[in-house]
C-alpha positions as CSV (number, residue, x, y, z in Angstrom):
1,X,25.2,1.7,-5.1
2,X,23.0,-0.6,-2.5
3,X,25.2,-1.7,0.7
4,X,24.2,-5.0,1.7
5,X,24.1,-6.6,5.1
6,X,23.0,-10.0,6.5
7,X,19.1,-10.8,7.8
8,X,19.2,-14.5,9.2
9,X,-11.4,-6.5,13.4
10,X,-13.9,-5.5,12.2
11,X,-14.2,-4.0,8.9
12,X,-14.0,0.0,8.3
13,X,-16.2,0.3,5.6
14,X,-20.2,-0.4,5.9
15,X,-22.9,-0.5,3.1
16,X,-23.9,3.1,4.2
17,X,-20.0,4.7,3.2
18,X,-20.3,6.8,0.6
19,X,-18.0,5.4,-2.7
20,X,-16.5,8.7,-2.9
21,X,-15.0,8.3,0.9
22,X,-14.0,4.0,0.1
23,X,-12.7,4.8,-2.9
24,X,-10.3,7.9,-0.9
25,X,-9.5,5.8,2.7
26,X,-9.7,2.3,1.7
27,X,-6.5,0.3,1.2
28,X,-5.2,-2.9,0.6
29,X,-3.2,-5.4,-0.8
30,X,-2.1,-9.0,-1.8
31,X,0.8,-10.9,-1.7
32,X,2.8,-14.5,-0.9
33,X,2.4,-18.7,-0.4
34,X,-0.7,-19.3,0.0
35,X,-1.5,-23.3,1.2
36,X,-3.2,-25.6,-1.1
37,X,-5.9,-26.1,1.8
38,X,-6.9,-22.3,1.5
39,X,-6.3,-22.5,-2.4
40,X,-9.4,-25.1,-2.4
41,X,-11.4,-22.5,-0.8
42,X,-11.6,-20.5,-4.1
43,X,-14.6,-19.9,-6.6
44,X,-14.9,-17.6,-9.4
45,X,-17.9,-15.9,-10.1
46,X,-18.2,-14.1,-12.9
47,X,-16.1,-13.3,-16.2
48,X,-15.0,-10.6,-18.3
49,X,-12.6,-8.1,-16.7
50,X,-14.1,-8.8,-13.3
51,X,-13.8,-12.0,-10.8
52,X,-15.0,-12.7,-7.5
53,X,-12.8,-15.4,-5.5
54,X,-13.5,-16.7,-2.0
55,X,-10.5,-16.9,0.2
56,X,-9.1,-18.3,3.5
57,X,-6.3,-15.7,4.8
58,X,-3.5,-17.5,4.9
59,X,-0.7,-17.9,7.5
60,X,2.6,-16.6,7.0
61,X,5.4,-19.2,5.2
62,X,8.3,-16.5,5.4
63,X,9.7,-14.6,8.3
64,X,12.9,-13.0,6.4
65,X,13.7,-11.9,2.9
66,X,16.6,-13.3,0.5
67,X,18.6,-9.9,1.3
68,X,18.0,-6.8,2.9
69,X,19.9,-3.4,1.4
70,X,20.1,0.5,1.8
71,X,20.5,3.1,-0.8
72,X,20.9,6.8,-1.1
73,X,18.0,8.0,-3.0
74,X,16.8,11.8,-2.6
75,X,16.4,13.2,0.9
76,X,16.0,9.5,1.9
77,X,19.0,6.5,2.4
78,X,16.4,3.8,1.9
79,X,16.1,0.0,3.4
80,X,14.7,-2.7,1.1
81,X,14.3,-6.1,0.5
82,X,15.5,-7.7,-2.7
83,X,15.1,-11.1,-4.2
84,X,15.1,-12.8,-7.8
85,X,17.3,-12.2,-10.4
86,X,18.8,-8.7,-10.9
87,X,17.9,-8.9,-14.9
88,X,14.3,-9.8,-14.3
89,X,11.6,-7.7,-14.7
90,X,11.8,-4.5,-11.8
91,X,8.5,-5.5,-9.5
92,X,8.4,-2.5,-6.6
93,X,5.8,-3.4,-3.7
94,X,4.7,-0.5,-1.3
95,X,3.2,-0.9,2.0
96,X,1.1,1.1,3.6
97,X,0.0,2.3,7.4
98,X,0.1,0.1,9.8
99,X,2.2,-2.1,8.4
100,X,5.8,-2.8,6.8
101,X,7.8,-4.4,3.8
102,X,6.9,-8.1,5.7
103,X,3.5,-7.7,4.2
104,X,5.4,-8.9,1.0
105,X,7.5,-11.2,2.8
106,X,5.8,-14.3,1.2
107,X,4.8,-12.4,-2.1
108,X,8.4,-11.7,-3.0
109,X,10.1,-15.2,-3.3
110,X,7.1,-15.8,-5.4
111,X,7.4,-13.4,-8.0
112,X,11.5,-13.8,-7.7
113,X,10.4,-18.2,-8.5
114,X,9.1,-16.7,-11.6
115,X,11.6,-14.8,-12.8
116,X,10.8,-10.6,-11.6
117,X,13.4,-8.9,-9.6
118,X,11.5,-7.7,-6.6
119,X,12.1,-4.6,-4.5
120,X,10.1,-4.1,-1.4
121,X,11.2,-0.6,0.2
122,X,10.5,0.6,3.6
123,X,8.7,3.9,3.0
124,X,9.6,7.1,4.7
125,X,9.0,6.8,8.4
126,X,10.0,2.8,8.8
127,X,12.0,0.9,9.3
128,X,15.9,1.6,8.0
129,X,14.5,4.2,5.5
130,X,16.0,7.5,7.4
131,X,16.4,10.9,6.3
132,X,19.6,12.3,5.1
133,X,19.5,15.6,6.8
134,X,17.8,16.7,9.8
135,X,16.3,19.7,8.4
136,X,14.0,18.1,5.9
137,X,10.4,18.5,6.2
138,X,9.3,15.3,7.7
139,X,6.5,15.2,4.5
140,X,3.8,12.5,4.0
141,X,1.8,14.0,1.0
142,X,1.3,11.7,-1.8
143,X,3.3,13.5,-4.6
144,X,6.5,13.3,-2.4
145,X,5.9,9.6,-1.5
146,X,5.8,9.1,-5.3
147,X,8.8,10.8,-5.7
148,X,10.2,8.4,-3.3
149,X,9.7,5.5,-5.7
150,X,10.7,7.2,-9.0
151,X,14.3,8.6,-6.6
152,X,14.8,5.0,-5.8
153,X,14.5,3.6,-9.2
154,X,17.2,6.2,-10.4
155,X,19.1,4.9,-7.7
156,X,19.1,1.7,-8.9
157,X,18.9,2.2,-12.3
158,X,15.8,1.2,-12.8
159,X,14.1,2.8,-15.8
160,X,10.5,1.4,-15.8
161,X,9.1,-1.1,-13.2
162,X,5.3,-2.7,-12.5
163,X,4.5,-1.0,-9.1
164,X,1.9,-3.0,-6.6
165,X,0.8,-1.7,-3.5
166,X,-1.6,-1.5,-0.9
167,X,-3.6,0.9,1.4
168,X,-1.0,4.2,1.4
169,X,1.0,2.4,-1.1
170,X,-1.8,1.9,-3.6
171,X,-2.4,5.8,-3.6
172,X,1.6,6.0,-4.1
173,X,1.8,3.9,-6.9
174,X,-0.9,5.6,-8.8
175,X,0.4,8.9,-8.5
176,X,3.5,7.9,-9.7
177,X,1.7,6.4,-12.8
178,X,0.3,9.5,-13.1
179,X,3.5,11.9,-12.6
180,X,5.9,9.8,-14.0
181,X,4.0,7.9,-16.4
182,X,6.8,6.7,-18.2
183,X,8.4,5.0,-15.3
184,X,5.7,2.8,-14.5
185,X,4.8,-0.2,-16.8
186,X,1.7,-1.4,-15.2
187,X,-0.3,-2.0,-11.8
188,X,-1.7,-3.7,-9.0
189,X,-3.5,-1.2,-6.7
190,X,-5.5,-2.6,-3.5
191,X,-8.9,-0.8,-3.4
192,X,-8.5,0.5,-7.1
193,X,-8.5,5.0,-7.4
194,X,-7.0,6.0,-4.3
195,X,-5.4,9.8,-5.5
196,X,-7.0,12.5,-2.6
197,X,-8.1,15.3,-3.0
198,X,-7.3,17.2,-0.2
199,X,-9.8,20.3,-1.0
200,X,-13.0,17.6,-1.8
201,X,-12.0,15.6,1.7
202,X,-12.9,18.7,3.6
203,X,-16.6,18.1,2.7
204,X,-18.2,15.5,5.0
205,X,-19.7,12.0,4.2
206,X,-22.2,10.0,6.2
207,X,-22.3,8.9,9.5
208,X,-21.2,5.6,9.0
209,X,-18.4,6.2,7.1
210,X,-16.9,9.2,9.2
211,X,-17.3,6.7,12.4
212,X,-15.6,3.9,10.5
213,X,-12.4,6.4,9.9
214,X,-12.1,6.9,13.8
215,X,-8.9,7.3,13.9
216,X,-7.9,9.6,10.9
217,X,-9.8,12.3,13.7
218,X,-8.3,11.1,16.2
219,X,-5.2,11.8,14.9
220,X,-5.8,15.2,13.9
221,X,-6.1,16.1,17.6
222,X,-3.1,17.2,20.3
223,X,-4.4,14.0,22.4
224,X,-4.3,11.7,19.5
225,X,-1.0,12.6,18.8
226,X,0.2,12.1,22.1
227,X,-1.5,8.9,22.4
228,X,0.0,7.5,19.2
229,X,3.0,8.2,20.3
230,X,3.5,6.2,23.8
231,X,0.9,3.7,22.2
232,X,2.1,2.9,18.8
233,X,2.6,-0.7,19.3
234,X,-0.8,-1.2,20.9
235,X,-3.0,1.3,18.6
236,X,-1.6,-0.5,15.4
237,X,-1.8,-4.1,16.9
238,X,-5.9,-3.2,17.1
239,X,-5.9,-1.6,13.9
240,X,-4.2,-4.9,12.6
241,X,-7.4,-6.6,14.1
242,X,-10.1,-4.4,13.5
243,X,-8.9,-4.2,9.3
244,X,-8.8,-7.9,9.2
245,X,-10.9,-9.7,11.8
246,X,-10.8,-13.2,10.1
247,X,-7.2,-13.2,9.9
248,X,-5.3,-14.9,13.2
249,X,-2.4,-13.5,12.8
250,X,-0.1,-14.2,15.8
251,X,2.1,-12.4,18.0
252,X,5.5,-13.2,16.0
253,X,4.0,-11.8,13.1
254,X,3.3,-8.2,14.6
255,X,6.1,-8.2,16.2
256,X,8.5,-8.8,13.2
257,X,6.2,-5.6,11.4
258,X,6.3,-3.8,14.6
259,X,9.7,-3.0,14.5
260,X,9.6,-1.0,11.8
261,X,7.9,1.6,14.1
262,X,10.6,2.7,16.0
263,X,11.7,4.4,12.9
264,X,12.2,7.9,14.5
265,X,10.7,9.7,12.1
266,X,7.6,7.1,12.2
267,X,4.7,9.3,14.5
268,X,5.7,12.7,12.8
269,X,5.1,10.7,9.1
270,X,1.7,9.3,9.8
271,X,0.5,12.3,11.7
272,X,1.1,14.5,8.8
273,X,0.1,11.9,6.3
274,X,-3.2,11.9,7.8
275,X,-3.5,15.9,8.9
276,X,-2.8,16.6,5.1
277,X,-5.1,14.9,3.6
278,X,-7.8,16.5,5.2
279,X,-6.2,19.5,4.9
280,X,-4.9,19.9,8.5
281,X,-1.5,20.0,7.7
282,X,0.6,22.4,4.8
283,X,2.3,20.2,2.2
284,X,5.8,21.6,0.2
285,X,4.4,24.2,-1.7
286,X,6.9,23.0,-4.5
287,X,4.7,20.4,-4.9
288,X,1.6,22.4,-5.5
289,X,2.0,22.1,-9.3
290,X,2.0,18.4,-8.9
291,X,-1.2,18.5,-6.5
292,X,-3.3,20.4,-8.4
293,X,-3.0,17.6,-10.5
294,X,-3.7,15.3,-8.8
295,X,-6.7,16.9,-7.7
296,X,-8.5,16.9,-11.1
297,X,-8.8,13.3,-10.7
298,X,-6.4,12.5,-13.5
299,X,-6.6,9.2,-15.2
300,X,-4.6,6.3,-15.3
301,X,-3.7,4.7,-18.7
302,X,-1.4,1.5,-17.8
303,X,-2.4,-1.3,-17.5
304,X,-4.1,-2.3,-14.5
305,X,-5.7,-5.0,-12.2
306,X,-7.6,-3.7,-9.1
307,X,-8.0,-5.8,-5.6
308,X,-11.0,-5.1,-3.6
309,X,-11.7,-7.2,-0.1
310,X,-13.7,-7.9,2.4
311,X,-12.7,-4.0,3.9
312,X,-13.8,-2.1,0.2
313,X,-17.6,-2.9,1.7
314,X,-20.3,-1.6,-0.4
315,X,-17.3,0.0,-2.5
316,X,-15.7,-3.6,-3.6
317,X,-17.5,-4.2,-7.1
318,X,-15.0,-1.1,-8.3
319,X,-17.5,0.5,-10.6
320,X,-16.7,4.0,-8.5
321,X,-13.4,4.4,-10.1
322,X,-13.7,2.0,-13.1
323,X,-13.7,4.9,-15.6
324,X,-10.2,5.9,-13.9
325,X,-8.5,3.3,-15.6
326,X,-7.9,3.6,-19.7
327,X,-6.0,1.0,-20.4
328,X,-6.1,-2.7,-20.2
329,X,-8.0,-3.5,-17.2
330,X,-9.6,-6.1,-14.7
331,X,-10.9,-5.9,-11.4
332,X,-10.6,-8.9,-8.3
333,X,-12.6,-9.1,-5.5
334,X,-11.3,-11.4,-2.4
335,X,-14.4,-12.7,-0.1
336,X,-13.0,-13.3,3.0
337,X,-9.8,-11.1,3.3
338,X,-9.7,-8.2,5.3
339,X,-7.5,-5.2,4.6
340,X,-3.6,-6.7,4.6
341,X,-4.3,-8.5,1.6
342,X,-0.6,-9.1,0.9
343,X,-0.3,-10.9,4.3
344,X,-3.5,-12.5,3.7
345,X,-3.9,-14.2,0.5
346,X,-0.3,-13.5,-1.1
347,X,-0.3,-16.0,-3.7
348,X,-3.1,-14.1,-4.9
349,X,-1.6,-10.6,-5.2
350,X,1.6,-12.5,-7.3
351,X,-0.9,-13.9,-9.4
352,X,-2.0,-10.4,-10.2
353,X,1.4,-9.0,-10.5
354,X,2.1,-11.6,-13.7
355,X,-0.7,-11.4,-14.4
356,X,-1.0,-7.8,-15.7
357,X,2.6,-7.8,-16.8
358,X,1.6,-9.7,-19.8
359,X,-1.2,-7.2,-20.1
């Protein structure tokens, strides 16, 4: 059972990046109260099972969630965040790298207003999430990170949820879709077909696109390592910055994200998250079976909005992975939001949350 306690820029991708390499590294996500001055912003454009919305990020209207918990669940006693009612609809929100469950900070009372129980876990390598045993291989390839999700739904007895996520947390929720398929009920995924493919990434793209991913080399590297690690707080503050340059997001709301890197286990997840994907670093081979799926390029078949922003670049209209999707299925694109979409324009991401659960 959960144990409670109290709680009180510039843009990676360019018209020259290959589709192949946004559709793979770009992430995102939406979430929380947006104001009604940056509401008035928006226009649609377009119809069908695509719209184009121009957006204001937004500044935060939450600095804590209703509760905070931890669980057992696999190899990993998990921190979350919890609000609405506990027989609404199951909502799970996954972050992504650099950032934490306070992406969803102003997402979550939203969605809890309209009736979904929300869980917003901190992923392995943040925050309260720790590992059970000090033996376990500190593993960041996607099939265990989907495991992650499905372990923490038995934990709470959750049979079938709508997963949402952005930038690593998009690629996690569609691989669960995709392992567990009857777990998942629909989704919300940032930057729409993120599954790797660890053997394709080992080709090279152009120019442009390998410079915007600077830092995915730079971790792969002893020095890069070693810097991350006596410069965390630094390296992810410019990350923060260069992802979403028209966001002015202040100190205070870093800082209450950067926290969640002191996790212990936080460098040694990222490094290896990034090293395997490009096939640096060995995953569990007991996952192989899993992997090799996933690197057919499987499709998804539940229902499905994808978010593409300002960071998708030339990749943003979604037709790269459109035929990934089989089921029910529309595509948004946020003009003027940079890569935390969640943080940025979360009355937006909710939207799309009930919005394809009536899907």
């Amino acid at each position: 059972m959960p144990r409670e306690f109290d709680l009180d820029r510039r843009e990676f991708l360019t018209a020259a990046a290959t589709t192949v390499i946004a559709a793979e590294l770009g992430v995102f996500g939406v979430a929380s109260a947006q104001s009604r001055d940056t509401q008035a912003a928006l226009s649609t454009k377009g119809g069908g099972d695509q719209q184009t919305r121009t957006l204001t990020p937004s500044s935060p209207q939450n600095t804590s969630f209703a509760s905070m918990k931890q669980v057992n669940a696999g190899y990993l006693d998990v921190g979350y965040a919890e609000d609405g009612p506990p027989d609404g609809q199951p909502v799970i929100l996954l972050h992504g790298w650099p950032f934490d469950i306070h992406a969803f900070v102003d997402v979550a009372p939203l969605l809890a207003k309209a009736g979904y129980r929300v869980i917003v876990p901190y992923q392995r390598g943040y925050g309260s999430t720790k590992f059970l045993s000090s033996e376990t291989f500190r593993n960041a390839q996607q099939s265990i990170c989907a495991e992650d999700v499905v372990q923490l739904m038995d934990a709470l007895e959750i049979k079938k949820a709508i997963l949402g996520g952005f930038d690593i947390g998009s690629r996690t929720a569609a691989v669960a879709a995709v392992l567990w398929p009857d777990r998942v009920k629909a989704l919300v995924l940032v930057s729409g077909y993120l599954i790797a493919n660890v053997p394709a990434n080992a080709l090279p793209g152009p120019p442009k696109a390998e410079y915007a991913f600077w830092y995915q080399w730079y971790f792969s590297t002893k020095r890069g390592l070693l810097g991350y690690t006596q410069n965390t707080y630094d390296f992810n503050k410019l990350v923060w910055s260069l992802q979403s340059p028209k966001w002015r997001f202040d100190d205070a709301t870093f800082d209450r994200t950067a926290a969640s890197y002191k996790n212990p286990d936080h460098v040694a997840i990222v490094m290896h998250n990034y090293r395997w994907r490009i096939g640096l670093a060995p995953g569990d081979p007991k996952y192989d079976t899993f992997e090799n799926k996933l690197y057919s390029g499987p499709i998804v078949t539940q229902p499905t909005i994808t978010i593409a922003s300002d960071f998708d670049g030339a990749n943003a209209g979604g037709a790269a992975y459109r035929s990934k999707f089989t089921g029910r299925y529309s595509h948004q694109i946020l003009d003027g939001i940079g890569h935390d979409v969640p943080q940025e324009a979360p009355q937006a991401f909710a939207d799309a949350i009930i919005e394809v659960a009536g899907y």
